[in-house]
DSSP file (Angstrom, degrees, kcal/mol; ACC not computed):
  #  RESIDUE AA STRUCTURE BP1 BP2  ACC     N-H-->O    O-->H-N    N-H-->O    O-->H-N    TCO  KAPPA ALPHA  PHI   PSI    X-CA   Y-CA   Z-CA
    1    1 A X     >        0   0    0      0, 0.0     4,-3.7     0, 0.0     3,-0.5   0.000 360.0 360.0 360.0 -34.1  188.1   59.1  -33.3
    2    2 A X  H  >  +     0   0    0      1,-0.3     4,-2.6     2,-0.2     5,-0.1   0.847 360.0  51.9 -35.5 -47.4  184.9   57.6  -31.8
    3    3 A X  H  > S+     0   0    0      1,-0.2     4,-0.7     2,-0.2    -1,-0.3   0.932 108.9  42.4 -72.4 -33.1  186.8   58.4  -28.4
    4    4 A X  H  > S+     0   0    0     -3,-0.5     4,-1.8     1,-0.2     5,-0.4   0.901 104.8  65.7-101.9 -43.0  187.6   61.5  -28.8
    5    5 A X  H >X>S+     0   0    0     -4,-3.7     4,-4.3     2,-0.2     3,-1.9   0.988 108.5  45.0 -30.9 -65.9  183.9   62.4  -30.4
    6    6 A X  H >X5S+     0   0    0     -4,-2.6     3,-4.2     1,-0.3     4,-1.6   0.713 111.1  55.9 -78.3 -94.9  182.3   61.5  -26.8
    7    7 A X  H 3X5S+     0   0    0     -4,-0.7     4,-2.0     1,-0.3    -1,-0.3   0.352 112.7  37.2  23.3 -63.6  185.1   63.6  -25.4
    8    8 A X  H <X5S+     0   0    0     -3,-1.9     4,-1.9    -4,-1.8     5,-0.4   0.871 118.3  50.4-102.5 -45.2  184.1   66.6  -27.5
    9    9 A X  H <X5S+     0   0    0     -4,-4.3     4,-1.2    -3,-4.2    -1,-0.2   0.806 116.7  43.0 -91.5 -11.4  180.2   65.7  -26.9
   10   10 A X  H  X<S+     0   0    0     -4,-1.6     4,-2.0    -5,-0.7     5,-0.5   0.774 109.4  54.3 -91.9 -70.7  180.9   65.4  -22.7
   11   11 A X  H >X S+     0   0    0     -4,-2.0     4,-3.3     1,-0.3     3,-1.3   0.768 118.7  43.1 -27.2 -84.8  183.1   68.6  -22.7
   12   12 A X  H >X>S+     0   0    0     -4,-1.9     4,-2.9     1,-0.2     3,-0.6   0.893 111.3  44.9   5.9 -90.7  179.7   69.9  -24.4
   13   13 A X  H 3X5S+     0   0    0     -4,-1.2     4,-1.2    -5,-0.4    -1,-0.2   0.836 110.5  57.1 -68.6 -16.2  177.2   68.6  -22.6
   14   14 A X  H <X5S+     0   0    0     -4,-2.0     4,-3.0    -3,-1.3    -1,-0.3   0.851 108.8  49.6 -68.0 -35.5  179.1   69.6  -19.5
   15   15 A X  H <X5S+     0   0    0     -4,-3.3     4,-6.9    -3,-0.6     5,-0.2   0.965 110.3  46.6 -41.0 -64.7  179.1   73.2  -20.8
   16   16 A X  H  X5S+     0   0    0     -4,-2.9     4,-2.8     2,-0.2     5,-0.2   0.862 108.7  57.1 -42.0 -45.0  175.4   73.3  -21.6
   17   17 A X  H >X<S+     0   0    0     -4,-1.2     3,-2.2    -5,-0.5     4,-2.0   0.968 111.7  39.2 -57.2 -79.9  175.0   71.8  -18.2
   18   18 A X  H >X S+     0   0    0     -4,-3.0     4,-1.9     1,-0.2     3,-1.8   0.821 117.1  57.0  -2.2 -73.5  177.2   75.2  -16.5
   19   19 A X  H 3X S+     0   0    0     -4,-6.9     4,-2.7     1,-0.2    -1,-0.2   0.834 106.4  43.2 -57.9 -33.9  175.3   77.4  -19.0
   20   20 A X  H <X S+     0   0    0     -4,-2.8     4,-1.5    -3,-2.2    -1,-0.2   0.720 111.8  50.8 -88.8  -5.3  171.8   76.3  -17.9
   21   21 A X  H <X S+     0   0    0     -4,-2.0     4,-1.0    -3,-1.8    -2,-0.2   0.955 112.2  51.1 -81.0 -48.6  172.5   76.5  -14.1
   22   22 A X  H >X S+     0   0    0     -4,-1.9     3,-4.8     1,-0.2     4,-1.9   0.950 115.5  41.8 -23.7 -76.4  173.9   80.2  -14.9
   23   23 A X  H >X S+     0   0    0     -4,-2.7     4,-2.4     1,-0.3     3,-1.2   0.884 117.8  46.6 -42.0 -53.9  170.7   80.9  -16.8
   24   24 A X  H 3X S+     0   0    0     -4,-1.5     4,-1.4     1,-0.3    -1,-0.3   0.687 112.9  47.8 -62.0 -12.0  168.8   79.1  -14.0
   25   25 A X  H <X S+     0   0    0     -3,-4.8     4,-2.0    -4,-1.0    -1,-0.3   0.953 119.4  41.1 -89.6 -43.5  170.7   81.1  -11.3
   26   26 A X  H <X S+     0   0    0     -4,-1.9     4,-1.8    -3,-1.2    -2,-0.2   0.759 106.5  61.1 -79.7 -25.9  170.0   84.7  -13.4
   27   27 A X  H  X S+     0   0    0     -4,-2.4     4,-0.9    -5,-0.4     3,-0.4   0.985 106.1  51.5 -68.2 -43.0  166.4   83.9  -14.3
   28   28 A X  H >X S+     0   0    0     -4,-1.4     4,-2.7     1,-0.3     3,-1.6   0.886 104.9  51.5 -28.2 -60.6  165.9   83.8  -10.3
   29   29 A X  H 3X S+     0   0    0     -4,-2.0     4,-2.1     1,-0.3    -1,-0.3   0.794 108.0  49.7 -69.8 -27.4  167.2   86.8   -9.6
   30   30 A X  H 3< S+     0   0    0     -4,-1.8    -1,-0.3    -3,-0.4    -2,-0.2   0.346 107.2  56.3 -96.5  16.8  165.2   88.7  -12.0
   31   31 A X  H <X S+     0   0    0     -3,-1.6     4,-7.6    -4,-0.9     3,-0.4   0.593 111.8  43.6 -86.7 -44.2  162.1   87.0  -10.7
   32   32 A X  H  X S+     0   0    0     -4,-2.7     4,-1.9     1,-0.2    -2,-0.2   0.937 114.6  51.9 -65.7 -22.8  162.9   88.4   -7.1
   33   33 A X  H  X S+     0   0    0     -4,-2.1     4,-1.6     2,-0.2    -1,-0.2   0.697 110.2  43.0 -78.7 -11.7  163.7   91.5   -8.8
   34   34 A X  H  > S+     0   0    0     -3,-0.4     4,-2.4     2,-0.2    -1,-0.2   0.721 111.7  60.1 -98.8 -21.9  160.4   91.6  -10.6
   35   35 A X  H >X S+     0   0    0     -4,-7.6     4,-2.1     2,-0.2     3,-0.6   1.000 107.3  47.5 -51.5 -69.3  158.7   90.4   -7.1
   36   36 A X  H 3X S+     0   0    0     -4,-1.9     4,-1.3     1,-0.2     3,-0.5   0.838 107.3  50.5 -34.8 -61.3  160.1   93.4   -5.7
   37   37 A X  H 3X S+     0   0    0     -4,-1.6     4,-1.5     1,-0.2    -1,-0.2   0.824 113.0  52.1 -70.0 -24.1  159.0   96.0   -8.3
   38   38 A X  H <X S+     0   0    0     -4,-2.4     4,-3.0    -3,-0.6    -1,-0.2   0.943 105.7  50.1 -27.4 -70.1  155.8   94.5   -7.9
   39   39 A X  H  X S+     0   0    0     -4,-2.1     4,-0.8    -3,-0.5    -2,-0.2   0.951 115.8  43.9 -18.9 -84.0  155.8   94.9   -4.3
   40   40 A X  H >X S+     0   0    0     -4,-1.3     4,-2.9     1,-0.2     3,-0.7   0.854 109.9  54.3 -46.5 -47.8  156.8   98.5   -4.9
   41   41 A X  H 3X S+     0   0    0     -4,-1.5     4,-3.1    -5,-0.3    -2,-0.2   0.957 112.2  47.7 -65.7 -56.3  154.2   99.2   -7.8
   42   42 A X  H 3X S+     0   0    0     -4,-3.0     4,-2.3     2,-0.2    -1,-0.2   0.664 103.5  56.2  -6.5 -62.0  151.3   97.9   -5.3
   43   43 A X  H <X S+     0   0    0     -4,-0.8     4,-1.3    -3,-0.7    -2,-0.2   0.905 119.2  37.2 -77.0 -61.4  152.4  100.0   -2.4
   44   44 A X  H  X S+     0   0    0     -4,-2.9     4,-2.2     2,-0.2     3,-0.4   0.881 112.5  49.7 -48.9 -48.2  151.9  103.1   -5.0
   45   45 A X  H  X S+     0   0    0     -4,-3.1     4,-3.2     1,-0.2    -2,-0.2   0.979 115.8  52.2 -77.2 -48.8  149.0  102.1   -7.0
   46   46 A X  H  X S+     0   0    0     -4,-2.3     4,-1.3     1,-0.3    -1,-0.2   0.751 112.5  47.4 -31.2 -55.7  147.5  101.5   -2.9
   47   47 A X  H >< S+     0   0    0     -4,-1.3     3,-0.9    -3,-0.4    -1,-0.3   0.881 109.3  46.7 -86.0 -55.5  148.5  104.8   -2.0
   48   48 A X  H 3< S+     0   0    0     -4,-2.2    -1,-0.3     1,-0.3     3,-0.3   0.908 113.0  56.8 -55.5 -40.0  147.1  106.9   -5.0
   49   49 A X  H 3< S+     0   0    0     -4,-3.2     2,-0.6    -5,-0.3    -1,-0.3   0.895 104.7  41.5 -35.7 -58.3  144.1  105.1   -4.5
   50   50 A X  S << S+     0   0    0     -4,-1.3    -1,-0.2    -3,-0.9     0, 0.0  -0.920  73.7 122.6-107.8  81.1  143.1  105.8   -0.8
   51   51 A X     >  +     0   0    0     -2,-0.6     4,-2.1    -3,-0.3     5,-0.4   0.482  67.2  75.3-106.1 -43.0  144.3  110.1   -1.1
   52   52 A X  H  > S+     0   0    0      1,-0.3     4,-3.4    -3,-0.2    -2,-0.1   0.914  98.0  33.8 -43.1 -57.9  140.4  110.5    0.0
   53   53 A X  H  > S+     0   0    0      2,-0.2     4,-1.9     1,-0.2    -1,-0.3   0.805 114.7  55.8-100.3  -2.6  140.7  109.7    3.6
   54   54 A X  H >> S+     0   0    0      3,-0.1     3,-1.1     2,-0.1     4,-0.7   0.919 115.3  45.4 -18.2 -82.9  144.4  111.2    4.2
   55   55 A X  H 3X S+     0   0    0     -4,-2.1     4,-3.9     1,-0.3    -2,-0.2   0.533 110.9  48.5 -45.3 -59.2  142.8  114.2    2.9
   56   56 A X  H 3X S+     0   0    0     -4,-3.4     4,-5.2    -5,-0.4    -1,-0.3   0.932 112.2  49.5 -42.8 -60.7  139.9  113.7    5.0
   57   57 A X  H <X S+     0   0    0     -4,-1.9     4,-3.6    -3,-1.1    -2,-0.3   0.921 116.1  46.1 -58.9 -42.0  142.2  113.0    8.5
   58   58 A X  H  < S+     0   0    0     -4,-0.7     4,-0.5     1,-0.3    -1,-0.3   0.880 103.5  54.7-116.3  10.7  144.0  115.7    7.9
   59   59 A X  H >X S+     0   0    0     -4,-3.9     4,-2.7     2,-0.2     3,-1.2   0.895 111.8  45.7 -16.9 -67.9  141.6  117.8    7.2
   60   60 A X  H 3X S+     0   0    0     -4,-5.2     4,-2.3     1,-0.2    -2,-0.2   0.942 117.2  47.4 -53.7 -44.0  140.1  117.0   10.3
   61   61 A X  H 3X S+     0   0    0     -4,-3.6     4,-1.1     1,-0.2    -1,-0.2   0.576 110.7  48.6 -80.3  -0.1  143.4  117.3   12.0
   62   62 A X  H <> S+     0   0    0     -3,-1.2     4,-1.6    -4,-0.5    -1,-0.2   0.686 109.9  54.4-110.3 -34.7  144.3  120.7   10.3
   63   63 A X  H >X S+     0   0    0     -4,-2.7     3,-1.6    -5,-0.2     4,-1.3   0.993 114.1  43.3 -71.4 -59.4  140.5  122.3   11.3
   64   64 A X  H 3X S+     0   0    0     -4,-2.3     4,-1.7     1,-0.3     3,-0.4   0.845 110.4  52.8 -70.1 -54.6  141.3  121.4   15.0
   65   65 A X  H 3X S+     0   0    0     -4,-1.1     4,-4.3     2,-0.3    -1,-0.3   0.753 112.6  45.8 -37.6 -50.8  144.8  122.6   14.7
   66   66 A X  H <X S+     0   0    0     -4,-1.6     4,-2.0    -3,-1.6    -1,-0.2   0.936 110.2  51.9 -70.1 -47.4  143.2  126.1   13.3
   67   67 A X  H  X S+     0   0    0     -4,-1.3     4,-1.6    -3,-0.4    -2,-0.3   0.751 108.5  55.7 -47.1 -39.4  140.7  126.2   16.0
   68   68 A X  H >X S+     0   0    0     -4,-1.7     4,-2.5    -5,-0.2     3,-1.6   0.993 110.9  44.8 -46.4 -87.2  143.9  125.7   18.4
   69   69 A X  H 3X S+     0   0    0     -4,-4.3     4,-2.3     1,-0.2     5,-0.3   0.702 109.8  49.8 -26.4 -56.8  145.5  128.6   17.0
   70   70 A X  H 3X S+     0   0    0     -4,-2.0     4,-0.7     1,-0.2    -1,-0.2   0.778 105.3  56.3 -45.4 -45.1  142.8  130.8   17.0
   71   71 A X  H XX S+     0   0    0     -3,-1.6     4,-2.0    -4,-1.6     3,-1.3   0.983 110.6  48.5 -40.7 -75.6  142.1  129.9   20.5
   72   72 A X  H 3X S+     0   0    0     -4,-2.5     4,-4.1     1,-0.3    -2,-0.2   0.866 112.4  48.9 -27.0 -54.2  146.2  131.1   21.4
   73   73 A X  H 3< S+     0   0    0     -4,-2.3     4,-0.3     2,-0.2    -1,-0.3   0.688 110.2  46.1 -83.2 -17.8  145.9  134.1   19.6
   74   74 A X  H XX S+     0   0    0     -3,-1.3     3,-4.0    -4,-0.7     4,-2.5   0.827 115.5  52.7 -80.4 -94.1  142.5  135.1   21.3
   75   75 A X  H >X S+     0   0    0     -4,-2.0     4,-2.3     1,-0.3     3,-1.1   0.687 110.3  49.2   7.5 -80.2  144.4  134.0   24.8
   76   76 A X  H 3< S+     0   0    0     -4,-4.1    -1,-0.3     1,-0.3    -2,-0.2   0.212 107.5  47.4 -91.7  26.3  147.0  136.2   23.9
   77   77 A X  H <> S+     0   0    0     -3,-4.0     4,-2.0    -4,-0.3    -1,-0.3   0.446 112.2  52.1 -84.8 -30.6  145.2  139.4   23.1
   78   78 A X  H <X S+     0   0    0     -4,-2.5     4,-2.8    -3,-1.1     5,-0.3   0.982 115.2  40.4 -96.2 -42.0  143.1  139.1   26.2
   79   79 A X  H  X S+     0   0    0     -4,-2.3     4,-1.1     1,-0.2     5,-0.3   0.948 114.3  55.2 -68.4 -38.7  146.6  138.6   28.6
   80   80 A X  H  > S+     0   0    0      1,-0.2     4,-2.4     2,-0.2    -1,-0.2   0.945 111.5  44.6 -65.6 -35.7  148.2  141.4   26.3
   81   81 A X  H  X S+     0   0    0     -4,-2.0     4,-1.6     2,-0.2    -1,-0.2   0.837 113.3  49.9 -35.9 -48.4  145.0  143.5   27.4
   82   82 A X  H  < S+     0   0    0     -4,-2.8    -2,-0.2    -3,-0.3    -1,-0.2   0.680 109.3  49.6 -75.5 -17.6  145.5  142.4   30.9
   83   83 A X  H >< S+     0   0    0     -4,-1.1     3,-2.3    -5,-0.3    -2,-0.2   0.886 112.1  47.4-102.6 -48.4  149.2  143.4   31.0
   84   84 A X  H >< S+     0   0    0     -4,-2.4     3,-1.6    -5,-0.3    -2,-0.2   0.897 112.2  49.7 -62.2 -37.9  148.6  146.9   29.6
   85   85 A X  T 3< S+     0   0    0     -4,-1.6    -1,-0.3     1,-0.3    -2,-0.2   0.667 116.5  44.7 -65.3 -24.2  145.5  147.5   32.1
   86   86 A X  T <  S+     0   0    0     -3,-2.3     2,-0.3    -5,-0.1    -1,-0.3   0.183  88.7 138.9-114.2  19.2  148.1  146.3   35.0
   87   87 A X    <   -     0   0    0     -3,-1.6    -3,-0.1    -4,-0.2    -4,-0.0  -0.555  69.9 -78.4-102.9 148.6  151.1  148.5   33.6
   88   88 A X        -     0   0    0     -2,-0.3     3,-0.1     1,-0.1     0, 0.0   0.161  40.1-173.0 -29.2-175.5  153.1  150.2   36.1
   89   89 A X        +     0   0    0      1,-0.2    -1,-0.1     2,-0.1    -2,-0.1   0.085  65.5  79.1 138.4 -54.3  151.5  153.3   37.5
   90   90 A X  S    S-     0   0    0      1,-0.1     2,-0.2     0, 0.0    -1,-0.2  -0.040  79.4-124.9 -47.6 163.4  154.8  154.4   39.6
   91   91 A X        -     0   0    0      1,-0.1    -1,-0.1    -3,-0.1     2,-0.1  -0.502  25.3 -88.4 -95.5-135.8  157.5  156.0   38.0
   92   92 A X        -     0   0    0     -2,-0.2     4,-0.2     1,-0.0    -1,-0.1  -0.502  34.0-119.7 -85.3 152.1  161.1  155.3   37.7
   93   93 A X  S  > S+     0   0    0      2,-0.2     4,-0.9     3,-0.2     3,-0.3   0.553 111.2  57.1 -75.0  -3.5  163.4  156.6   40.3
   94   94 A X  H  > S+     0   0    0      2,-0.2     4,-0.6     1,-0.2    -1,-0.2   0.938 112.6  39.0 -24.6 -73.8  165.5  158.5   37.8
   95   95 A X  H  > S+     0   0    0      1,-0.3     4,-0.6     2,-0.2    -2,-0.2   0.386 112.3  60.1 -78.1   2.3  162.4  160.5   36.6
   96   96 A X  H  > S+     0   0    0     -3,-0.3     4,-1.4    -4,-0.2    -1,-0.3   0.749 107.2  47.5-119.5 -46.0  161.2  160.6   40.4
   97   97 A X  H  X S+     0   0    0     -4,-0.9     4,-0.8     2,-0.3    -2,-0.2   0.648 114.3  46.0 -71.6 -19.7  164.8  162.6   41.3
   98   98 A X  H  X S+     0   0    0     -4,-0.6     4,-0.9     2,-0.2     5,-0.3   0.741 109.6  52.6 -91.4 -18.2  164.4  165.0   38.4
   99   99 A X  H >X S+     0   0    0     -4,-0.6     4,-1.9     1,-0.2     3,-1.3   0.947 109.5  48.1 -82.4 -21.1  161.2  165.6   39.2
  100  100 A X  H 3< S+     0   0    0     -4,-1.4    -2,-0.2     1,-0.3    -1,-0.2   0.885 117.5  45.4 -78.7 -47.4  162.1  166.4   42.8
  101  101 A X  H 3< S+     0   0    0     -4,-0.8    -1,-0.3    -5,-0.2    -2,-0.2   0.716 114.5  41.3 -74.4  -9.5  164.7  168.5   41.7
  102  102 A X  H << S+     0   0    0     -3,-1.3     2,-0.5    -4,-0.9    -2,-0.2   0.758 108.0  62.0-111.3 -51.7  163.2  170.3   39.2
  103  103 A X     <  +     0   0    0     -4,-1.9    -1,-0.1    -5,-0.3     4,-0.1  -0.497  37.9 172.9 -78.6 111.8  159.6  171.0   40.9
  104  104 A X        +     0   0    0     -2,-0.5    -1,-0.2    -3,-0.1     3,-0.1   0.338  61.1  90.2-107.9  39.6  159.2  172.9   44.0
  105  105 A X  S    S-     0   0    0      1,-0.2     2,-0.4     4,-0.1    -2,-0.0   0.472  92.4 -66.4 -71.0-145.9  155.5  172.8   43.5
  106  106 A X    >   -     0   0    0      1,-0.0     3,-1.2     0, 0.0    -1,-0.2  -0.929  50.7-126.8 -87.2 127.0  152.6  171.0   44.2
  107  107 A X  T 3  S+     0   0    0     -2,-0.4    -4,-0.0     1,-0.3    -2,-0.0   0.589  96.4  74.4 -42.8 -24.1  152.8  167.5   42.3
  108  108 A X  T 3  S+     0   0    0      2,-0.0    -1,-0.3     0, 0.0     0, 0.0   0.850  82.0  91.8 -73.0 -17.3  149.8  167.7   40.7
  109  109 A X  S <  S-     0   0    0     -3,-1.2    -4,-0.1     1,-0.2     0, 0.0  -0.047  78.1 -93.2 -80.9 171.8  150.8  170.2   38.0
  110  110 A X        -     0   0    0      1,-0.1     2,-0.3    32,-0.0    -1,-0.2  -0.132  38.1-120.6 -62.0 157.7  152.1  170.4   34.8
  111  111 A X        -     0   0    0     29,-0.9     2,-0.2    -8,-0.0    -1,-0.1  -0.710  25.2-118.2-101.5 152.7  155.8  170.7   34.3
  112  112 A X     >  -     0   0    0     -2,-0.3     4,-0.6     1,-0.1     5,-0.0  -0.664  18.8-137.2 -80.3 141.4  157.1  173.9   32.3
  113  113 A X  H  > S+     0   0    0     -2,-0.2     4,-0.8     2,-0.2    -1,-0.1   0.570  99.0  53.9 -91.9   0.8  158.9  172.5   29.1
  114  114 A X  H  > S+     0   0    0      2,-0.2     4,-1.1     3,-0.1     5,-0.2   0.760 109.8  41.1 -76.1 -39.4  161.7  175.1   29.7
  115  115 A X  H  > S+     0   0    0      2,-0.2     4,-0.8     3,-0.1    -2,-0.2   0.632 111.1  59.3-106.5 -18.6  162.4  174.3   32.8
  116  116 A X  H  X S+     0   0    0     -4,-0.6     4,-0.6     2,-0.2    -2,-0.2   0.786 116.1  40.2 -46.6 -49.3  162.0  170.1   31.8
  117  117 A X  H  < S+     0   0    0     -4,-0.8    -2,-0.2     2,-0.2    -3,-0.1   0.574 107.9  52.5 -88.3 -26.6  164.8  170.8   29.3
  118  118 A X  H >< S+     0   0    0     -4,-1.1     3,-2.6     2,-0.1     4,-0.3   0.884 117.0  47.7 -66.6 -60.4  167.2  173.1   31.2
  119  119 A X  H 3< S+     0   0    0     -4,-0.8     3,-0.4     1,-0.3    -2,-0.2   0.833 118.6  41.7 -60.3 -19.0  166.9  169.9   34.3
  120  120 A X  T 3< S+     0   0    0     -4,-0.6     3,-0.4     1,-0.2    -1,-0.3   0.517  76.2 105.2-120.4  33.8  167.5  167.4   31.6
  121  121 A X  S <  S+     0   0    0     -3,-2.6    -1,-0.2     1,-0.3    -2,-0.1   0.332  85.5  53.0 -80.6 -19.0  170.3  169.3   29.7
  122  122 A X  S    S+     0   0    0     -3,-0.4    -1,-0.3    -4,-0.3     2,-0.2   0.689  89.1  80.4-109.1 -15.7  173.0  166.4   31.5
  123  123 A X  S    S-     0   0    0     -3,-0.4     5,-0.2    -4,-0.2    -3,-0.0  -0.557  88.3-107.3 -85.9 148.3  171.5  163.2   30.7
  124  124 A X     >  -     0   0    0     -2,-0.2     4,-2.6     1,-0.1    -1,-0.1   0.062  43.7 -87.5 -49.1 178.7  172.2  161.7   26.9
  125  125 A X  H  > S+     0   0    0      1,-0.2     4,-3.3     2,-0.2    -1,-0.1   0.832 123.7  47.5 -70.1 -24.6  169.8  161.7   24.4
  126  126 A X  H  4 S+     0   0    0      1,-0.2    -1,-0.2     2,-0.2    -2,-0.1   0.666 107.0  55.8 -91.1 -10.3  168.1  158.7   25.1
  127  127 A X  H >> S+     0   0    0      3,-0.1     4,-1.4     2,-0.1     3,-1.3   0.872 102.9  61.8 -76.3 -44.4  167.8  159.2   28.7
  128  128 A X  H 3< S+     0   0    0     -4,-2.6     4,-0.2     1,-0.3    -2,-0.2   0.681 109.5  35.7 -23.2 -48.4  166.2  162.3   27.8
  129  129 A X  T 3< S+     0   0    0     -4,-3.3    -1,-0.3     2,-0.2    -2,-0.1  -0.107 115.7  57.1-124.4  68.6  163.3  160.5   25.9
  130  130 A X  T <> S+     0   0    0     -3,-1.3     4,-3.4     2,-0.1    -2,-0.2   0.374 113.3  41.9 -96.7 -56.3  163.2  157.6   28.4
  131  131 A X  H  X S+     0   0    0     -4,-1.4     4,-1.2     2,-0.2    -2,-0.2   0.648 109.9  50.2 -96.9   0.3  162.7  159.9   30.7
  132  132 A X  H  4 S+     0   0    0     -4,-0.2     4,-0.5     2,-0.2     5,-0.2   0.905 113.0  54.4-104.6 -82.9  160.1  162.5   28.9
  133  133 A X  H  > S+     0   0    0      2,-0.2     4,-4.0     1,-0.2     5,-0.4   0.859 108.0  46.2 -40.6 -38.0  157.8  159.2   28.0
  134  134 A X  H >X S+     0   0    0     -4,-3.4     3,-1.5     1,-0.2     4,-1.5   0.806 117.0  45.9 -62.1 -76.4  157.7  158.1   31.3
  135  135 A X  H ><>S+     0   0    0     -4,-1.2     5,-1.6     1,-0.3     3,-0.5   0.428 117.8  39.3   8.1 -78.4  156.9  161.7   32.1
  136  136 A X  H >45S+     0   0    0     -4,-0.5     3,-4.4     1,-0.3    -1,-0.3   0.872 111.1  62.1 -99.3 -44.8  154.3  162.1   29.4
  137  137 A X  H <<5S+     0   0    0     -4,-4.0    -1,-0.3    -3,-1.5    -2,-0.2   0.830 106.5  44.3 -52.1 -33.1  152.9  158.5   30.1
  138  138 A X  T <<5S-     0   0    0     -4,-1.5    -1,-0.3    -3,-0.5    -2,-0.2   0.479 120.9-113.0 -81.6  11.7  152.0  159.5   33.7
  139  139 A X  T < 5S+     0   0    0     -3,-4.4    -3,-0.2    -5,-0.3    -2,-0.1   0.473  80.0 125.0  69.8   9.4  150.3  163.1   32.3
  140  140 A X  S   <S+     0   0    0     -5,-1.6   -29,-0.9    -6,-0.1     2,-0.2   0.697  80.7   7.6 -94.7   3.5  152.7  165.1   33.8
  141  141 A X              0   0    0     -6,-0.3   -29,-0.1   -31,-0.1   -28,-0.0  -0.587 360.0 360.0-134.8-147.0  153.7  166.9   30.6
  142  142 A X              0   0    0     -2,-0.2    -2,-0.0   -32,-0.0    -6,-0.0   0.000 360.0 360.0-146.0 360.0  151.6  166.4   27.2
């Protein structure tokens, strides 16, 4: 029985052995896992910390940004200016053939609105007031 006691007590102690490399293997991994959430917790605490000069940069970067804009939109008021000051003058050859057909006056005068609306009595509607803006845009009817 003696024999089979140290048997029993190596089967044991061979167990014990297993079981405390296991532990040894699982306490590892939950020290790298507690390095890492360190790690992580750091990186945060860092972050919350230092808000000030983000804030700051982009601040700075968000006033230059505004000044940009402002700049564009200034730009493009003065070219929308520039384009209205430069807009065509001529008119269309459409409105250039009704008026030839309808006036056998002098050019400078006003058009009769009777006689505008009998001459444009075949075009749609929308050629109609295409062609009565151009009309009105150069002054030659009101």
């Amino acid at each position: 029985m003696n024999e089979e006691m140290v048997q029993q007590l190596m089967t044991t102690a061979e167990r014990l052995a297993n079981a405390a490399e296991s532990l040894d293997r699982v306490l590892g991994r939950l020290d790298a896992q507690q390095e890492a959430l360190n790690t992580k917790v750091d990186r945060i605490a860092a972050a919350v910390q230092e808000p000030s000069y983000e804030m700051s940069a982009r601040g700075e970067g968000a006033r230059h940004l505004q000044e940009r804009v402002a700049e564009l939109e200034k730009s493009n008021a003065d070219l929308k200016a520039q384009a209205a000051r430069m807009a065509r003058k001529t008119l269309p050859p459409l409105v250039s053939a009704i008026l030839a057909k309808s006036c056998d006056e002098a050019g400078g005068e006003k058009l009769d609105k009777g006689v505008l609306d009998k001459t444009l009595q075949s075009l749609s509607v929308e050629q109609r007031i295409a062609v009565k803006s151009e009309l009105a845009r150069a002054g030659i009817i009101e």
